[in-house]
C-alpha positions as MATLAB code, in Angstrom:
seq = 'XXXXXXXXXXXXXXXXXXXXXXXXXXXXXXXXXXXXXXXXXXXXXXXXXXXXXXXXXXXXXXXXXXXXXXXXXXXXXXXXXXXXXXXXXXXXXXXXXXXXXXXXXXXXXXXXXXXXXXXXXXXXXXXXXXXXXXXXXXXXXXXXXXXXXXXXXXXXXXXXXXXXXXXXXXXXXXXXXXXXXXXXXXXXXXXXX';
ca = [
     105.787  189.612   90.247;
     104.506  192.470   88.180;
     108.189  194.029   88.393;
     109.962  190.399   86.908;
     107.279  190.174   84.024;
     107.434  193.666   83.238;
     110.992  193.532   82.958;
     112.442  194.674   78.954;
     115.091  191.622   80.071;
     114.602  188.573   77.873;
     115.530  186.575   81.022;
     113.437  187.059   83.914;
     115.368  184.248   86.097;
     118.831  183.957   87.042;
     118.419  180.589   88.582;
     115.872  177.774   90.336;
     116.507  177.339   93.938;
     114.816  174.276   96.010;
     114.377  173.090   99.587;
     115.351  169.848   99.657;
     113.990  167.389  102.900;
     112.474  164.486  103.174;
     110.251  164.763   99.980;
     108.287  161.513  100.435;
     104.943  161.727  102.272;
     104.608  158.284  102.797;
     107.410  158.935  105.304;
     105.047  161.437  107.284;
     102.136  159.574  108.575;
     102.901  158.441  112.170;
     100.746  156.848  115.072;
     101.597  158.448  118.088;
     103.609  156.375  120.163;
     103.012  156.541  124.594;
     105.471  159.389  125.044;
     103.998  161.256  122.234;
     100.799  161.631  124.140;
     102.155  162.033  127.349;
     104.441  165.021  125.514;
     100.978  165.908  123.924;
     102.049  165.615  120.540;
      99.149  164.494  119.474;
      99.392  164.936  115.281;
      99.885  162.055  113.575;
     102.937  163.351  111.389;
     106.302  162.740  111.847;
     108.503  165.370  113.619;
     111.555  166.873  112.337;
     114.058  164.862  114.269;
     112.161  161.743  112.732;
     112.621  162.851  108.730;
     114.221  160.514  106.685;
     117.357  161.617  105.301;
     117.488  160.349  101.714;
     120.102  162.225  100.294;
     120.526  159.686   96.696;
     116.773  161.403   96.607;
     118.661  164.408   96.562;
     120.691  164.372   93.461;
     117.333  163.154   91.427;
     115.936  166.187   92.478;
     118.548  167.894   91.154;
     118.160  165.810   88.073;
     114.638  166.635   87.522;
     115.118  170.158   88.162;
     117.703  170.426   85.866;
     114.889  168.699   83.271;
     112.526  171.159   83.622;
     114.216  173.752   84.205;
     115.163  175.284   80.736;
     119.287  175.384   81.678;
     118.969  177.850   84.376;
     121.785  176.654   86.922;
     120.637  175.459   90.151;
     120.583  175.630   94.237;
     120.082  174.204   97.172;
     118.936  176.942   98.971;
     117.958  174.541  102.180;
     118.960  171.436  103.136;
     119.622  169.981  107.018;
     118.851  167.827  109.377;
     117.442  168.066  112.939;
     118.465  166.984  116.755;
     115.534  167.243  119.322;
     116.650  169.096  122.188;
     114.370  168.419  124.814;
     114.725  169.844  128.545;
     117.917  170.191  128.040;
     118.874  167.057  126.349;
     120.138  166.386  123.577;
     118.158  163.042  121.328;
     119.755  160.718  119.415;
     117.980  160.596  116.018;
     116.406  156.896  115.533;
     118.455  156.408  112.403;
     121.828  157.436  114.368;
     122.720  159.879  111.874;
     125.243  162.804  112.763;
     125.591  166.247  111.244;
     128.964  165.712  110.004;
     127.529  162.014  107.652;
     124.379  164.015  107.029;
     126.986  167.164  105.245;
     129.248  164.977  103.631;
     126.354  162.435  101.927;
     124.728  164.873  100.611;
     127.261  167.623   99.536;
     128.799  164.250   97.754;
     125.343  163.849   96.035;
     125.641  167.509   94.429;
     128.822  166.998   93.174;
     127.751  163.605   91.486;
     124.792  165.893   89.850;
     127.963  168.540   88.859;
     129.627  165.508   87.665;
     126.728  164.591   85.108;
     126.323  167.923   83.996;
     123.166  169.418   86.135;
     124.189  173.046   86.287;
     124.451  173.179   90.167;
     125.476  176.561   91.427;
     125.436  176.270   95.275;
     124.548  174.110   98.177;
     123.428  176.256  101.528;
     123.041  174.263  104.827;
     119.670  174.472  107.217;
     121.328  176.488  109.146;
     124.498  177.934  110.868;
     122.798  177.966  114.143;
     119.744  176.995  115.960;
     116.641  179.162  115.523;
     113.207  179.274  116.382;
     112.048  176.610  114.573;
     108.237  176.292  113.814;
     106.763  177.166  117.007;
     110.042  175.542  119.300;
     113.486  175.761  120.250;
     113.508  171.743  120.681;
     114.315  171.262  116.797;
     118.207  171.704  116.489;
     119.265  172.313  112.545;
     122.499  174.564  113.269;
     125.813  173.149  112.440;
     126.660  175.552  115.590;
     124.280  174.953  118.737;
     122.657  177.885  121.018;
     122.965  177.734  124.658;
     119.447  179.539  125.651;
     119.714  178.345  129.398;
     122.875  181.190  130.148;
     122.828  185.249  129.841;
     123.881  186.095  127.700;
     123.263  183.008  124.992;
     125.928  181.240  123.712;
     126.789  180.148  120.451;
     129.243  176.338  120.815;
     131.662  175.775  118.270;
     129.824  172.390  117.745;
     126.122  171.173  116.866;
     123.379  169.745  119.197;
     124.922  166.416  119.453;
     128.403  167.627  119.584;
     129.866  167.388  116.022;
     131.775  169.746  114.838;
     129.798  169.983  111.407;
     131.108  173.401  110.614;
     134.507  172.351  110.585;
     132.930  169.505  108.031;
     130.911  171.383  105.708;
     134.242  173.918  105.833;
     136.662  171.059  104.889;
     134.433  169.192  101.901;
     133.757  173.340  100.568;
     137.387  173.768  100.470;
     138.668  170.425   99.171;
     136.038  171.472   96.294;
     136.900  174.647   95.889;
     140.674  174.190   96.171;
     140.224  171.828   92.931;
     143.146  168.934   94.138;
     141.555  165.434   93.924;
     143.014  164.343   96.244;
     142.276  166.774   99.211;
     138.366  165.839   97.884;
     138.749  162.158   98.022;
     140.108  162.611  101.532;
     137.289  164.582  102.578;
     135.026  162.708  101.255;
     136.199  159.175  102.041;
     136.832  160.687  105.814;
     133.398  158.969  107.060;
     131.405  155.424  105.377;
     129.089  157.016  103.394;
];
């Protein structure tokens, strides 16, 4: 910190990044249900498969952000959803949602903030493939899924659930990035939002 401050630069930031999740905590308080205790999971929080995916909340994030944030351009620095993987099977989430939804609702929520003006520089997705992930291997965020069962591990082309949400999030970046309309409205209008 003493190194930014310090700094003769008149600008000490080159942008604001934010996590972006399920930023409501009246969405974490949870009894435990039967299997919870029997699983001894015994906190009475919410677990990451069980977030609520709000990503509408996203782009007001962005919003306020952009508010308060003196015009430095913004990014999503994390952003994803989780799968429970447990022994060896894969869990529906209780909402149903799928990777692929999940990437294209709220990649089309940044580009609505672009749209209105909120100097969005980047969206990065939780994460390219599954990780150790707060004590646990059960929490699956990777748009690619690790086989941890074989020797050596494996790394699937698809995620937990068997989307292929890389070949998403590559298709809505390109469309984007390509600039033609109507590559974007294709990729976009691909799923029901």
């Amino acid at each position: 910190m003493e190194a930014i401050y310090s700094s003769p630069l008149s600008e000490k930031l080159d942008f604001l990044a934010l996590d972006y999740y399920d930023p409501w905590f009246r969405n974490y308080p949870k009894i435990p249900s039967l299997r919870d205790i029997r699983e001894r999971r015994l906190m009475p929080i919410s677990e990451l498969w069980e977030q609520v995916l709000n990503p509408v909340g996203l782009y007001h994030f962005l919003k306020g952000y952009a508010v308060n944030g003196t015009g430095l351009p913004l990014l999503v620095l994390e952003s994803g959803m989780c799968h429970r993987v447990s022994n060896g099977r894969v869990e529906q989430r209780h909402d149903g949602a799928t990777r692929d939804r999940f990437l294209q609702s709220y990649i089309y929520e940044v580009m609505r903030a672009v749209k209105d003006g909120i100097p969005v520089g980047g969206y990065f997705c939780w994460t390219l493939v599954d990780n150790y992930e707060w004590g646990s291997y059960e929490p699956r965020f990777g748009i690619h899924t690790v086989d941890r069962s074989r020797t050596p591990v494996r790394v699937s082309s698809v995620d937990a659930w068997g989307v292929n949400a890389a070949r998403t999030y590559g298709e809505l970046a390109g469309a984007l990035l390509g600039g033609d309309r109507r590559k974007a409205t294709e990729a976009f209008s691909r799923y029901d939002l």
